[in-house]
C-alpha positions in Angstrom: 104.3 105.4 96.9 107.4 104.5 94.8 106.3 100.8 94.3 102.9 102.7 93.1 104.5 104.6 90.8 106.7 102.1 89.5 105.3 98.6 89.9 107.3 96.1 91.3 109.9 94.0 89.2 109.6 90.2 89.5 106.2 90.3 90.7 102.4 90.9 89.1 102.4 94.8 90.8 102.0 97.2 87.3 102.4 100.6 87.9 99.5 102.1 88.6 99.6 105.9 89.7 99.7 107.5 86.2 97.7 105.1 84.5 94.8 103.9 86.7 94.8 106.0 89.8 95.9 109.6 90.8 99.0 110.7 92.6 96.4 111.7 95.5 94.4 108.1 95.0 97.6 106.7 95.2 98.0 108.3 98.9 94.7 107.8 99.5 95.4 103.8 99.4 98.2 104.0 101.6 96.6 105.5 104.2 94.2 103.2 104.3 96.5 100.4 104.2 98.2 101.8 107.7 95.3 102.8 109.2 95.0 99.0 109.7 98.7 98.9 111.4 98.8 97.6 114.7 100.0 100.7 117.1 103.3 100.7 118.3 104.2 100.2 122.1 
């Protein structure tokens, strides 16, 4: 969430929870981003 909320220095991230998407949005994409995670052993 924190590189959401912030962007990421050095790189092309902006910050995007705030501007473009909300806090919940924001959690919304990160769960969808582990949901493809493969499970642990």
């Amino acid at each position: 969430m924190w590189v959401l909320e912030n962007g990421s220095p050095g790189t092309g991230m902006p910050i995007r929870v705030g501007t473009v998407i909300t806090k919940d949005e924001g959690w919304w994409v990160i769960q969808f981003i582990r949901a493809f995670r493969k499970p642990e052993k």
